[in-house]
mmCIF file of the C-alpha atoms, coordinates in Angstrom:
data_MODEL
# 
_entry.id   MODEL 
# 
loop_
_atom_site.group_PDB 
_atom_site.id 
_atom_site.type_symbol 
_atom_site.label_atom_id 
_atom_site.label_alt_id 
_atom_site.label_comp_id 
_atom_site.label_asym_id 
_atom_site.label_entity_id 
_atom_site.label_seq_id 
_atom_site.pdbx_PDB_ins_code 
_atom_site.Cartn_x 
_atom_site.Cartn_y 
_atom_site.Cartn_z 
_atom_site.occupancy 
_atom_site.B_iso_or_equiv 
_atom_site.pdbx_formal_charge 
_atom_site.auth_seq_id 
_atom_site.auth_comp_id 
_atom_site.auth_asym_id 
_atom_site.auth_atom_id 
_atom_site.pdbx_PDB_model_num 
ATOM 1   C CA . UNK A 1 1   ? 0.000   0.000  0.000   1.00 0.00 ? 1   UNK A CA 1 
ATOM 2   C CA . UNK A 1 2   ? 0.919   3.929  -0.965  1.00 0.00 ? 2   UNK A CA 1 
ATOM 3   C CA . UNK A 1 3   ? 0.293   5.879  1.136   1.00 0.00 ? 3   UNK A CA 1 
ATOM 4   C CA . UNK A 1 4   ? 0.760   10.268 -0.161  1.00 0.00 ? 4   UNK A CA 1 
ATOM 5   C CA . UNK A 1 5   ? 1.098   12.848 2.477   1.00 0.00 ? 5   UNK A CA 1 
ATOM 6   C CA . UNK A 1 6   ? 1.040   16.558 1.446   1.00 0.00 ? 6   UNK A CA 1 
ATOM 7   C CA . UNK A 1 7   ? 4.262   17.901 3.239   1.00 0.00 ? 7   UNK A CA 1 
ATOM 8   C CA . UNK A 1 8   ? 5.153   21.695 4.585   1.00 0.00 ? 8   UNK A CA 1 
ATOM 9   C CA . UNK A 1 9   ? 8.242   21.661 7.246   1.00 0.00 ? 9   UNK A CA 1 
ATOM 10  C CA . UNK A 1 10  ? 7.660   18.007 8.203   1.00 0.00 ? 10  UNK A CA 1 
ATOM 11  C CA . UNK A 1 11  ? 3.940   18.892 8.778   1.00 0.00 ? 11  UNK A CA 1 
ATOM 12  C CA . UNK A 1 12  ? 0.851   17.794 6.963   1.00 0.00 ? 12  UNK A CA 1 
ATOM 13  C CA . UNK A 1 13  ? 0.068   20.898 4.539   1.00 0.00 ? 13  UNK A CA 1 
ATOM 14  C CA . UNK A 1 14  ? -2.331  22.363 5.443   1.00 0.00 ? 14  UNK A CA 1 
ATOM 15  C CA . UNK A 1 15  ? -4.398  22.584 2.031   1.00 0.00 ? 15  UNK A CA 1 
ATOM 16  C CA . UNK A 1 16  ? -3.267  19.956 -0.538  1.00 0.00 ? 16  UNK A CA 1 
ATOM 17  C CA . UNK A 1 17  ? -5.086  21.744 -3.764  1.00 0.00 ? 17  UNK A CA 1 
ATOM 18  C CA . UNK A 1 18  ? -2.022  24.429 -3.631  1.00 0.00 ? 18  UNK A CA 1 
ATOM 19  C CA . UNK A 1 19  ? 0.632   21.485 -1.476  1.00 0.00 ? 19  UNK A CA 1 
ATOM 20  C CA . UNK A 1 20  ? 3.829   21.800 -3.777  1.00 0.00 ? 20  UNK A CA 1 
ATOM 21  C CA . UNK A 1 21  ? 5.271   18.273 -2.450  1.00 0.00 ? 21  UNK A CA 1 
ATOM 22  C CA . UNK A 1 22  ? 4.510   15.134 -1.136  1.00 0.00 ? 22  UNK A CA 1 
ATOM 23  C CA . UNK A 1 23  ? 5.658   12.521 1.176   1.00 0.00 ? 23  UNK A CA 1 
ATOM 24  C CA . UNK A 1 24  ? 4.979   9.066  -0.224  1.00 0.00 ? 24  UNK A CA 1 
ATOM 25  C CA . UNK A 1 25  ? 5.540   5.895  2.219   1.00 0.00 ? 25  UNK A CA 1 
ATOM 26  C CA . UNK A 1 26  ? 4.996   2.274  1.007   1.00 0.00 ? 26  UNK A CA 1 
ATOM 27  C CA . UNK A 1 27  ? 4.030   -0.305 3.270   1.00 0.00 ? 27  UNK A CA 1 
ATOM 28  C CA . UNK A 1 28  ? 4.281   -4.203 3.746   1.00 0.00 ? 28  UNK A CA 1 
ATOM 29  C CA . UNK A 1 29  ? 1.948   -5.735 6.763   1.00 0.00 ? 29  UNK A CA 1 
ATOM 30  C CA . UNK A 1 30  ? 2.434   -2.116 8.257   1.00 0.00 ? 30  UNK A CA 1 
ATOM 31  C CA . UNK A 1 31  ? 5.611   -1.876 8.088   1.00 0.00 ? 31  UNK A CA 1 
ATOM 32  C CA . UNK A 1 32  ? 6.969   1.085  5.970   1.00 0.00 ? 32  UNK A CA 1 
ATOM 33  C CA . UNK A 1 33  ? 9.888   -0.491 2.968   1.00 0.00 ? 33  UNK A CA 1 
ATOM 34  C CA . UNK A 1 34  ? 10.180  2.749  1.066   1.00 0.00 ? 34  UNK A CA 1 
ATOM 35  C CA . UNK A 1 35  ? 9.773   6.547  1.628   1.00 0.00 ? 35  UNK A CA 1 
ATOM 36  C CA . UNK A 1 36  ? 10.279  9.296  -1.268  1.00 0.00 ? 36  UNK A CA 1 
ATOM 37  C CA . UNK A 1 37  ? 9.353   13.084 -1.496  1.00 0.00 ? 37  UNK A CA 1 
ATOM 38  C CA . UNK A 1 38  ? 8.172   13.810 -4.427  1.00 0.00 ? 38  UNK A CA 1 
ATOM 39  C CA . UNK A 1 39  ? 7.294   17.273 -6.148  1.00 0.00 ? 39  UNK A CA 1 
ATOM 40  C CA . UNK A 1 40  ? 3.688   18.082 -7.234  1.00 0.00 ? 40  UNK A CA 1 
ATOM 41  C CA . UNK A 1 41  ? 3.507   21.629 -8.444  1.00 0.00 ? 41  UNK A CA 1 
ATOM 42  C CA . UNK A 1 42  ? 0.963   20.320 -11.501 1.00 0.00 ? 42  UNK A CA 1 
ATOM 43  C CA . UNK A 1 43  ? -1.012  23.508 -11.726 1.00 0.00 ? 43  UNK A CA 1 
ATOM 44  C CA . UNK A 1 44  ? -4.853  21.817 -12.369 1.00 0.00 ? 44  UNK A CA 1 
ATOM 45  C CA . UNK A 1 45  ? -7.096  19.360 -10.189 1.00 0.00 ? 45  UNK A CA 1 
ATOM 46  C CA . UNK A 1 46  ? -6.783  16.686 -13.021 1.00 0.00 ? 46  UNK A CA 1 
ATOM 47  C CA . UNK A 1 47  ? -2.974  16.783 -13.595 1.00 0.00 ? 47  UNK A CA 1 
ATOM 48  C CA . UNK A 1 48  ? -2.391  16.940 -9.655  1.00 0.00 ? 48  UNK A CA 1 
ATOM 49  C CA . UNK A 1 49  ? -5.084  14.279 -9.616  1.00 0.00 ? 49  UNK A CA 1 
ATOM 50  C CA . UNK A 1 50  ? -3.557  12.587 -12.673 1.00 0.00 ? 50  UNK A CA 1 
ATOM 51  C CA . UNK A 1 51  ? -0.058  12.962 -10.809 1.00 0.00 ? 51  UNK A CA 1 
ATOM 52  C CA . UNK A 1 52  ? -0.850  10.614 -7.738  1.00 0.00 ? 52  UNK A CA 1 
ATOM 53  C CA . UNK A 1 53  ? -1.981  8.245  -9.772  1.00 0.00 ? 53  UNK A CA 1 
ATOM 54  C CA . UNK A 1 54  ? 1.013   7.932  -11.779 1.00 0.00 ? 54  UNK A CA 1 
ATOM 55  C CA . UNK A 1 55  ? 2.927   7.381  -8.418  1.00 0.00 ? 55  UNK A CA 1 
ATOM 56  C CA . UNK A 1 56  ? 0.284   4.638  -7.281  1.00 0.00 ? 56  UNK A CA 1 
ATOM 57  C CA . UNK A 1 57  ? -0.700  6.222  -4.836  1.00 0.00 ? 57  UNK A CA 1 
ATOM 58  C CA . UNK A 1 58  ? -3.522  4.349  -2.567  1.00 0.00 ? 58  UNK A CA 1 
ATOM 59  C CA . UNK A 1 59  ? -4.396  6.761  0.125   1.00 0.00 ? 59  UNK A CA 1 
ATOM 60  C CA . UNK A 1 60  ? -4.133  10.528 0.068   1.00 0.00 ? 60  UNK A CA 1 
ATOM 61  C CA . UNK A 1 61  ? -3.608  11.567 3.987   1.00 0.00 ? 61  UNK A CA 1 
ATOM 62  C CA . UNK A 1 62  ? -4.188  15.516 4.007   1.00 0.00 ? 62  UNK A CA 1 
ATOM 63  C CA . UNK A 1 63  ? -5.428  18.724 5.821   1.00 0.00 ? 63  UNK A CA 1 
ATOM 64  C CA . UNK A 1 64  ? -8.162  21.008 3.179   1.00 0.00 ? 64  UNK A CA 1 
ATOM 65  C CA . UNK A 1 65  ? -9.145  19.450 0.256   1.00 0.00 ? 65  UNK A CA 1 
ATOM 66  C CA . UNK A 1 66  ? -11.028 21.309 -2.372  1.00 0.00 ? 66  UNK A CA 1 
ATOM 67  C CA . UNK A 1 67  ? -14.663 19.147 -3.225  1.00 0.00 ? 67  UNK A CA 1 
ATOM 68  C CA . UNK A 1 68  ? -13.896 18.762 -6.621  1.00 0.00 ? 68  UNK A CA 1 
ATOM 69  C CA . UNK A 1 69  ? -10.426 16.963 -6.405  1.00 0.00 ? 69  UNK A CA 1 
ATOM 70  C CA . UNK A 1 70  ? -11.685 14.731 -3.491  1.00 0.00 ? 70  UNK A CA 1 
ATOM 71  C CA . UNK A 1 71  ? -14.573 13.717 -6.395  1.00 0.00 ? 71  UNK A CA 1 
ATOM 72  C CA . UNK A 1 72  ? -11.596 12.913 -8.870  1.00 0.00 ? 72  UNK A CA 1 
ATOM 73  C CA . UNK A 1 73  ? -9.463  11.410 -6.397  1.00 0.00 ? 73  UNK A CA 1 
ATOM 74  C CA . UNK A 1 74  ? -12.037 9.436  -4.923  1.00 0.00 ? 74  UNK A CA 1 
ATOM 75  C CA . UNK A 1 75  ? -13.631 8.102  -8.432  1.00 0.00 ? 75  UNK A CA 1 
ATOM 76  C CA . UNK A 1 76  ? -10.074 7.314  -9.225  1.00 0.00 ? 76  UNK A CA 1 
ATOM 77  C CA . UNK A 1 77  ? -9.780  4.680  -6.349  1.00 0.00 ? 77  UNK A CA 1 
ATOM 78  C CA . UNK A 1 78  ? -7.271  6.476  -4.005  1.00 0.00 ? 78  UNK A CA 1 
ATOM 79  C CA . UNK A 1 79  ? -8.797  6.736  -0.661  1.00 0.00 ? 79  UNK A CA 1 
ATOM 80  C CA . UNK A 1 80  ? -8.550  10.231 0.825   1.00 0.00 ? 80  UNK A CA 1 
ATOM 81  C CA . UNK A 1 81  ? -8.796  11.161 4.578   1.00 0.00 ? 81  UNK A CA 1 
ATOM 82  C CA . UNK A 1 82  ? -8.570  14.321 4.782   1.00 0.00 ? 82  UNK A CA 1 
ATOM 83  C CA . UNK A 1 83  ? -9.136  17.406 7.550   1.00 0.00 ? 83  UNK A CA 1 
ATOM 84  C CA . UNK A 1 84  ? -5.845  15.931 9.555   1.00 0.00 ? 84  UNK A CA 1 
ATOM 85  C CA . UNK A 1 85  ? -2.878  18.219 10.913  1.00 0.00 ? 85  UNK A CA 1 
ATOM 86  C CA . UNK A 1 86  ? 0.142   17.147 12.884  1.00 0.00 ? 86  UNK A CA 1 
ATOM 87  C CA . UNK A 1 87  ? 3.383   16.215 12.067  1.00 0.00 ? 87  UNK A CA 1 
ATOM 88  C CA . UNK A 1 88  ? 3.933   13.723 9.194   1.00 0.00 ? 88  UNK A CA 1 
ATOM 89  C CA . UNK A 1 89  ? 5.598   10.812 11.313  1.00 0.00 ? 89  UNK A CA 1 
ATOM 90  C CA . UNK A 1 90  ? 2.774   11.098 13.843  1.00 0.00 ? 90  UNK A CA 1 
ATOM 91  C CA . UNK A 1 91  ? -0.182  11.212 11.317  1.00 0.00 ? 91  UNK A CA 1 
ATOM 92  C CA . UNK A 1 92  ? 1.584   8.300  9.616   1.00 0.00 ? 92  UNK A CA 1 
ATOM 93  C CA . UNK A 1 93  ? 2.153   5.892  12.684  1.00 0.00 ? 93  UNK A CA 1 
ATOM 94  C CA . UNK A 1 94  ? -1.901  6.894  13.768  1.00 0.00 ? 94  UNK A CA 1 
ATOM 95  C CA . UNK A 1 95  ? -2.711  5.789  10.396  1.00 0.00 ? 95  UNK A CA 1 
ATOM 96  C CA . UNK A 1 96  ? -1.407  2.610  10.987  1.00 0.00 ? 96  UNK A CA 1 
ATOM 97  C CA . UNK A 1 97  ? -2.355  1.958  14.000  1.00 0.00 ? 97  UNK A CA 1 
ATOM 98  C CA . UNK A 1 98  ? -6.254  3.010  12.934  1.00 0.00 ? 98  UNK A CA 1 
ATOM 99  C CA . UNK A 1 99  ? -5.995  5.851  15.168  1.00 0.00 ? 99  UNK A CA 1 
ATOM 100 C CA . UNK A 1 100 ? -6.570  8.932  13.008  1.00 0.00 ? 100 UNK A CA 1 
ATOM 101 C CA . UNK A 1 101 ? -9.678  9.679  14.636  1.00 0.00 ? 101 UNK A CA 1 
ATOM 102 C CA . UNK A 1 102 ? -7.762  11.197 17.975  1.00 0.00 ? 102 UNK A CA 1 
ATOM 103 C CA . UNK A 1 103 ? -8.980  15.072 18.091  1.00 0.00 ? 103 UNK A CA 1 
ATOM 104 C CA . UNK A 1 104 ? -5.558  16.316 18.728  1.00 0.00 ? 104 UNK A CA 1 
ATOM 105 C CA . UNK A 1 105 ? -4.841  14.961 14.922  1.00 0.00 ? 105 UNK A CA 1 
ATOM 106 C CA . UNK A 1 106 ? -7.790  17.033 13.400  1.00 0.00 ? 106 UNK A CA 1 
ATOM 107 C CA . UNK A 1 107 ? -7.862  20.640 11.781  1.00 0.00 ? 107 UNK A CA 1 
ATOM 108 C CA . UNK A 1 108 ? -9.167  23.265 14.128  1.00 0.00 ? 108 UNK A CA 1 
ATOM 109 C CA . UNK A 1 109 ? -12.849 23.826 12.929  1.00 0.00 ? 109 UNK A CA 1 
ATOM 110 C CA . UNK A 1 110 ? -13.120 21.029 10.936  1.00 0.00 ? 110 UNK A CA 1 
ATOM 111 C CA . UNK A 1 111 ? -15.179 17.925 10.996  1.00 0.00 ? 111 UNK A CA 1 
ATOM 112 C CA . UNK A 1 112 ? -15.096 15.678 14.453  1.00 0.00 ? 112 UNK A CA 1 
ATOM 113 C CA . UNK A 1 113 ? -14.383 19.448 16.240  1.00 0.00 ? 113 UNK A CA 1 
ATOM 114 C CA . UNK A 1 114 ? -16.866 22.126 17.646  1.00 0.00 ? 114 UNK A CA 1 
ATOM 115 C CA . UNK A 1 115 ? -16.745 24.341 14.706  1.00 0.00 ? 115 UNK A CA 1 
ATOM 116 C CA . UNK A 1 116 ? -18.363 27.752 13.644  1.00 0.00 ? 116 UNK A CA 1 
ATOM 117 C CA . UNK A 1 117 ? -20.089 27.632 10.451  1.00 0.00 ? 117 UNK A CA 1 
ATOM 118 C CA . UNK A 1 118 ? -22.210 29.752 8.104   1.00 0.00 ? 118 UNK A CA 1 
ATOM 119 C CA . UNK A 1 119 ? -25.623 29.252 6.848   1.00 0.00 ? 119 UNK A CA 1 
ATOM 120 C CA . UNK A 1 120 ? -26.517 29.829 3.746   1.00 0.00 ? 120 UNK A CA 1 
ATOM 121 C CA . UNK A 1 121 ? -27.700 33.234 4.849   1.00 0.00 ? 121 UNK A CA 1 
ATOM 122 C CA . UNK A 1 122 ? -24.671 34.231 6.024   1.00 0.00 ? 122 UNK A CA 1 
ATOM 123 C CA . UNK A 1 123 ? -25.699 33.754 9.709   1.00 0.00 ? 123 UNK A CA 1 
ATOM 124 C CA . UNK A 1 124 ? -23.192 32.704 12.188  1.00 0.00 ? 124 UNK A CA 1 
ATOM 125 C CA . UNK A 1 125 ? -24.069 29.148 14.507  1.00 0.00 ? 125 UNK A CA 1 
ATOM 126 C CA . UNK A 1 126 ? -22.138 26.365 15.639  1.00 0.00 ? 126 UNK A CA 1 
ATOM 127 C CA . UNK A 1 127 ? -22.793 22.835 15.555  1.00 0.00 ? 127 UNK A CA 1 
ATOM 128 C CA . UNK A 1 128 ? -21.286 19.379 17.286  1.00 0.00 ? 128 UNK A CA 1 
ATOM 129 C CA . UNK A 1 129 ? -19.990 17.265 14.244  1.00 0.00 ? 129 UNK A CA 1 
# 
């Protein structure tokens, strides 16, 4: 398994639409074999999209993702789990050990969090994901 972090100083980006490298770590029975940055500076959704999956990538681990190149990623086949922050090693090992779901590895005000949001109206209210 592949598995592509956006990197930014040894930190999950924290918006992979504009992330100019990646972190990509292959695994055996959890156990990582290979790591390799590579540079993704593609300038559209389908060549960055078009770009992991010339690298094989299986799972896309990010912060922000844009809906529109989750869609492509996701009808692609790569997995993506994104809205997660922390440093690269940590997010990877949590991964592994299914624990990605810990708060402290979540973006502030996104999903799992207590997070202000707008209606449609513009109207300020905050709800429990």
């Amino acid at each position: 398994m592949k598995i592509a972090v956006p990197i930014w100083n040894d930190r999950v980006s924290p918006v992979f639409d504009t992330a100019r490298q990646v972190l990509l770590v292959d695994y055996v029975n959890g156990e990582p074999i290979a790591r390799a940055e590579e540079v993704i500076d593609d300038t559209t959704l389908p060549q960055r999209a078009a770009k992991l999956l010339k690298l094989e990538v299986d799972v896309l681990i990010c912060g922000a993702i844009s809906r529109p190149l989750q869609s492509i990623l996701s009808g692609a086949g790569i997995s993506v789990i994104p809205f997660v922050a922390g440093s690269v090693d940590e997010v990877l090992s949590a991964y592994i050990q299914d624990n990605l779901g810990d708060a402290r590895l979540r973006m502030p005000g996104c999903p799992g969090r207590r997070r202000q949001c707008r209606s449609r109206s513009g109207a300020r209210r905050f709800e429990q994901m």
